[in-house]
C-alpha positions as CSV (number, residue, x, y, z in Angstrom):
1,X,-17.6,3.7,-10.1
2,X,-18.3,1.7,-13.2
3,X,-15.2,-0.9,-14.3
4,X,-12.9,-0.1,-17.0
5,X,-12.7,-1.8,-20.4
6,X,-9.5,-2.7,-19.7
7,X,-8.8,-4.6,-16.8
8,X,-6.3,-7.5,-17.4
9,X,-7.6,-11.6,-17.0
10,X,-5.6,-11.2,-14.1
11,X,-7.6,-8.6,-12.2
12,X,-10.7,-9.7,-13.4
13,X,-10.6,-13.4,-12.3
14,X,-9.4,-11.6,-8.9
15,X,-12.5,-9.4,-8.7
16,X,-14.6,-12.0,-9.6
17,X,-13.3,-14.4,-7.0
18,X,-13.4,-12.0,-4.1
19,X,-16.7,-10.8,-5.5
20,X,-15.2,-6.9,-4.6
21,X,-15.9,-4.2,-7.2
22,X,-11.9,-3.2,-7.0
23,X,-8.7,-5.1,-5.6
24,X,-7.3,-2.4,-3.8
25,X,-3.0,-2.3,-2.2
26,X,-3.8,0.5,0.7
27,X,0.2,0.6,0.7
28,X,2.4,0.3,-1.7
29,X,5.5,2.7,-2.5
30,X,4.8,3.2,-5.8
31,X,5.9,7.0,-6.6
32,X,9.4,7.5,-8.3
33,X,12.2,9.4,-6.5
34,X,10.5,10.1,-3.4
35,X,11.5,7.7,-0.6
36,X,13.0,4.0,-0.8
37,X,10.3,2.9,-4.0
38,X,11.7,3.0,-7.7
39,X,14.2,5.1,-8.2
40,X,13.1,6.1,-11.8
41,X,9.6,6.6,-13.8
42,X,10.5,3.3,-15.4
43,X,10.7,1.6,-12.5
44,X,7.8,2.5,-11.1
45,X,5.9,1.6,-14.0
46,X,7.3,-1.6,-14.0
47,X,5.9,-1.8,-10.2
48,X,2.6,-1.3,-11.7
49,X,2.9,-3.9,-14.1
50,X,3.6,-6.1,-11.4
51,X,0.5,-5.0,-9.0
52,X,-1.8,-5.8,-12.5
53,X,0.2,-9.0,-12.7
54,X,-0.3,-9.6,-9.5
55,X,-3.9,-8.5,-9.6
56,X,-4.1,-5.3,-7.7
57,X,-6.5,-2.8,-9.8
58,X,-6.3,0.1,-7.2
59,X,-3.5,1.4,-5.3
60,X,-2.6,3.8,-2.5
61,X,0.6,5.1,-3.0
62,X,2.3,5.8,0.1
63,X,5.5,7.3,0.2
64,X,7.2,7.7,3.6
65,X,6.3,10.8,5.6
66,X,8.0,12.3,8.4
67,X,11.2,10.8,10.1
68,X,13.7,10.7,8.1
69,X,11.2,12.5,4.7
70,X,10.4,15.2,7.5
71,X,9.7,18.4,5.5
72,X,10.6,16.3,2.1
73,X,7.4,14.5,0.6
74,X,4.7,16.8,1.5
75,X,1.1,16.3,0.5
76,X,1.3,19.0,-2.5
77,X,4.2,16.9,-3.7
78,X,3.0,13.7,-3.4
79,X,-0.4,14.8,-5.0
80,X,1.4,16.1,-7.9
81,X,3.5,12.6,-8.0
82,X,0.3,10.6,-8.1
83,X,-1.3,12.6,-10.7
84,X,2.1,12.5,-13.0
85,X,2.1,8.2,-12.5
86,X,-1.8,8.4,-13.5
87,X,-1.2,10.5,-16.7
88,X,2.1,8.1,-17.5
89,X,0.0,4.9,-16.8
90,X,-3.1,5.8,-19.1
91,X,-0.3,6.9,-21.5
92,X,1.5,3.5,-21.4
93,X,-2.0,1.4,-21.2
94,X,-1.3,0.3,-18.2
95,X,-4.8,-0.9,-16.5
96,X,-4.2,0.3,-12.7
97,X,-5.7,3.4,-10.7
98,X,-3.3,5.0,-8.0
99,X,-5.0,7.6,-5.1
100,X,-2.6,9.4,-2.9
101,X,-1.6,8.7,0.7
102,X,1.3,8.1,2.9
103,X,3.4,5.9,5.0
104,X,3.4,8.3,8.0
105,X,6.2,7.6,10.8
106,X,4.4,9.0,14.4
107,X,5.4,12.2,15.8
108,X,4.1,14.2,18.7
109,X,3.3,17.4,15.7
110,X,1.0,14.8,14.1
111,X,-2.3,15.7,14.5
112,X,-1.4,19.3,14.1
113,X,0.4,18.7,11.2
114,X,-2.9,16.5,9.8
115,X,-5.3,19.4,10.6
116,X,-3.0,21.5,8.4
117,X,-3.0,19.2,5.1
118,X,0.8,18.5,5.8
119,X,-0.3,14.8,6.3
120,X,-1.9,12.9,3.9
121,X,-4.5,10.2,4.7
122,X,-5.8,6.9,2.6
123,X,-7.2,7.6,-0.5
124,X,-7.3,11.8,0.5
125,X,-10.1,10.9,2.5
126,X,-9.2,11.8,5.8
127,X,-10.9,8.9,7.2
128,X,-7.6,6.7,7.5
129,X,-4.0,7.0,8.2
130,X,-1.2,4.7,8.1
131,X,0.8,5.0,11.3
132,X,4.6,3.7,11.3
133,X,6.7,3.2,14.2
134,X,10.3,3.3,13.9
135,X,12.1,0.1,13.9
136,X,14.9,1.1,16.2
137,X,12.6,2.6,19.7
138,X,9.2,1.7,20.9
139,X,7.5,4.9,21.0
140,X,3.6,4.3,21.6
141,X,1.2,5.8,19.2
142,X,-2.1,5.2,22.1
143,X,-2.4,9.1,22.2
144,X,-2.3,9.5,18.8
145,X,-4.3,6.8,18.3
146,X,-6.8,8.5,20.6
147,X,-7.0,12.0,19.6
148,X,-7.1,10.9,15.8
149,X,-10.1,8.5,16.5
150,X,-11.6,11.8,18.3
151,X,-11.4,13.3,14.5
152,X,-13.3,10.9,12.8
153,X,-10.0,9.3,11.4
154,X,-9.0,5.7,11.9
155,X,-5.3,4.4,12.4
156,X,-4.5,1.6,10.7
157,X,-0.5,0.5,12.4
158,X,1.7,-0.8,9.6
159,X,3.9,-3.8,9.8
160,X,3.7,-4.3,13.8
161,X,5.1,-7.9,12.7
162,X,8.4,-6.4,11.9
163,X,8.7,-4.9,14.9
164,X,10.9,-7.1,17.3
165,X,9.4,-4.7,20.5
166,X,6.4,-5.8,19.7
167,X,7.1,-9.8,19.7
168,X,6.1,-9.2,23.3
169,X,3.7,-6.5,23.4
170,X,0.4,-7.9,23.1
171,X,-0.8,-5.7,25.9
172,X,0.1,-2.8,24.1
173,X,-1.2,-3.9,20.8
174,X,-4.6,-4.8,22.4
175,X,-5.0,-1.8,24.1
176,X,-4.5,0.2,20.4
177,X,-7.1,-2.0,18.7
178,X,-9.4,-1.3,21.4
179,X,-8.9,2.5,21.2
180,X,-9.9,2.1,17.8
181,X,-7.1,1.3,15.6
182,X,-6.5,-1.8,13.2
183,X,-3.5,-3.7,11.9
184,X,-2.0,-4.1,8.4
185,X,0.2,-7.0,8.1
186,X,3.0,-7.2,4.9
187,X,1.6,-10.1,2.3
188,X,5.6,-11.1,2.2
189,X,5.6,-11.0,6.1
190,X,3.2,-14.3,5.7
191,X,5.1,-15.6,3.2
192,X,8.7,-15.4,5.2
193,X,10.4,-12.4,3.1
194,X,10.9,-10.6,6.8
195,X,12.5,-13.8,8.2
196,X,10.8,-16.6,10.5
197,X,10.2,-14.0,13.4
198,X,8.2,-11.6,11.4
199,X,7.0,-14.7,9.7
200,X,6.0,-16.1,13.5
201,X,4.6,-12.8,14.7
202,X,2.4,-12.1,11.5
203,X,0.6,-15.3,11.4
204,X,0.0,-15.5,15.5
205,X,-1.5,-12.1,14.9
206,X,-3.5,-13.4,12.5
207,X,-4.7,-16.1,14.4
208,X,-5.5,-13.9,17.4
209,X,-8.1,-11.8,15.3
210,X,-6.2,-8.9,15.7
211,X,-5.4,-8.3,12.0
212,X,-7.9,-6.6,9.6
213,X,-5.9,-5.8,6.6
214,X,-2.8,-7.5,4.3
215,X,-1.0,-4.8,1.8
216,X,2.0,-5.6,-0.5
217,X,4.2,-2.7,1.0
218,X,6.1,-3.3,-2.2
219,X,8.8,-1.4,-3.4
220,X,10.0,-2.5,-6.5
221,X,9.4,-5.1,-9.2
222,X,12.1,-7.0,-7.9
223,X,13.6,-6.4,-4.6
224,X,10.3,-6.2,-3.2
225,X,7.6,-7.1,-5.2
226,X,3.8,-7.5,-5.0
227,X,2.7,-10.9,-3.4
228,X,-0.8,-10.2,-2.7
229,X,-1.7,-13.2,-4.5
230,X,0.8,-15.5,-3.3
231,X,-0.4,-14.3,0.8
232,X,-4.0,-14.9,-0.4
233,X,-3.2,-18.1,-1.5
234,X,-1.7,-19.0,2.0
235,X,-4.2,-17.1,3.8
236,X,-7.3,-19.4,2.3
237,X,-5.4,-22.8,3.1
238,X,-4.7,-21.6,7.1
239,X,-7.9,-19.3,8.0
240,X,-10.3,-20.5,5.3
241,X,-11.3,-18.5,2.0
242,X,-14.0,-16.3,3.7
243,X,-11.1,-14.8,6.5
244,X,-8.5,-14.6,3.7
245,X,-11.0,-12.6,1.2
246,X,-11.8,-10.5,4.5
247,X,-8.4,-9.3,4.9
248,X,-6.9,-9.1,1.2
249,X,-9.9,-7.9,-0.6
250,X,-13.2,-6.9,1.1
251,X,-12.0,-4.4,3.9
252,X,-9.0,-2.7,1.6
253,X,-11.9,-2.0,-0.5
254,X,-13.7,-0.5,2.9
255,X,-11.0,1.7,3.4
256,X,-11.0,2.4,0.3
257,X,-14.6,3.6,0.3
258,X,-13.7,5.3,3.6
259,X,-15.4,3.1,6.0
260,X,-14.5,2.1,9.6
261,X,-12.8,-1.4,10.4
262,X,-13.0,-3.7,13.6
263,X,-10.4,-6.7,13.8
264,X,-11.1,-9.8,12.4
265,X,-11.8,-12.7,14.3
266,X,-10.7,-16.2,13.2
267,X,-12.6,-18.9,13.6
């Protein structure tokens, strides 16, 4: 995949740094219209300003699926989304490649529904798929977890640090990670955005070695922005510059690629 002419200073000091090939968001809702992201094309576009900015060169975009999209974003849709923000983004110059996925809330159809292409995984690979739980009920994804792993696809839990039920479910959280899942922790969850208990829980996840991956999750320019750089930042003064490049840069670019992840221990 050779690099493009025109990536911004931004980017390029960022891919330089992390000495990665691509600075990769595995979830961002980027897509216009579909789900809580940017309302209009012009919003979304300035979201993608702000993941150059902000020095993302690659993102996933992941609109919600199933819950309360059930039957609403499906795959062909979201497909056709990404490739109308690609065609708008090479038309505006805008230096920033987009892949499809999904923010995909659990449900007992799930692996069903995946096997059908009604699902959509990281990147299209099928090799990843980002698993939400619903904020208001614990509902445990082990048996999806499980039978997905069985399929040669890898979970990868969004946001458990903004999950209050989960404040005390270590247990539970162990036992996914060693049925083969890994965790993705919000950059603004670091940073406080979520308030001090997301704040708490993200960073003691962190520091047990059970987190293998930071995304933006941003939803706007504004509201929610990009802050990979600013969780980076934070990340290298706590765990050290080798942990934080581990989580921010080096294994969203292993998803990416479509490769498996283990948690990361912290020295």
């Amino acid at each position: 995949m050779p690099l493009p002419p025109n990536w911004s200073p931004t980017q390029l000091v960022r891919l330089q740094s992390g000495n990665v090939p691509r600075c990769v968001d595995v979830h961002c809702h980027v897509l216009p219209g579909l789900d809580d992201g940017p309302p209009t094309l012009e919003d979304a576009l300035d979201l993608c300003d702000a993941l150059v900015d902000d020095g993302v060169t690659t993102v996933i975009a992941t609109p919600h699926q199933l819950g309360a999209y059930d039957g609403v974003n499906t795959a062909a849709l979201i497909r056709a989304a990404v490739r109308g923000l690609a065609a708008e983004l090479a038309r505006e110059g805008i230096p920033l490649e987009i892949f499809p996925g999904a923010d995909v809330r659990i449900d007992e159809r799930l692996v069903r529904l995946l096997d059908d292409d009604r699902v959509l995984t990281v990147a299209d690979r099928r090799r990843h798929l980002l698993l939400e739980l619903p904020h208001e009920l614990f509902v445990d994804p082990l048996p999806a977890i499980t039978s997905l792993q069985e399929r040669g696809i890898q979970v990868i839990m969004t946001h458990p640090e903004r999950h209050r039920y989960l404040q005390a479910a270590r247990a539970q959280i162990n036992a996914w990670v060693a049925a083969g899942a890994v965790l993705q922790v919000t950059a603004g969850s670091l940073l406080g955005e979520f308030g001090p208990r997301a704040n708490e829980d993200a960073w003691r996840l962190v520091h047990s070695g059970l987190v293998s991956l930071i995304a933006t999750d941003a939803h706007d320019s504004q509201r929610r922005p990009p802050q990979l750089s600013a969780a980076l930042d934070v990340l290298i003064a706590e765990v050290g510059p080798e942990a934080a490049c581990l989580l921010c840069l080096e294994n969203p670019w292993r998803v990416f690629q479509g490769e498996s992840l283990t948690a990361c221990p912290i020295d």
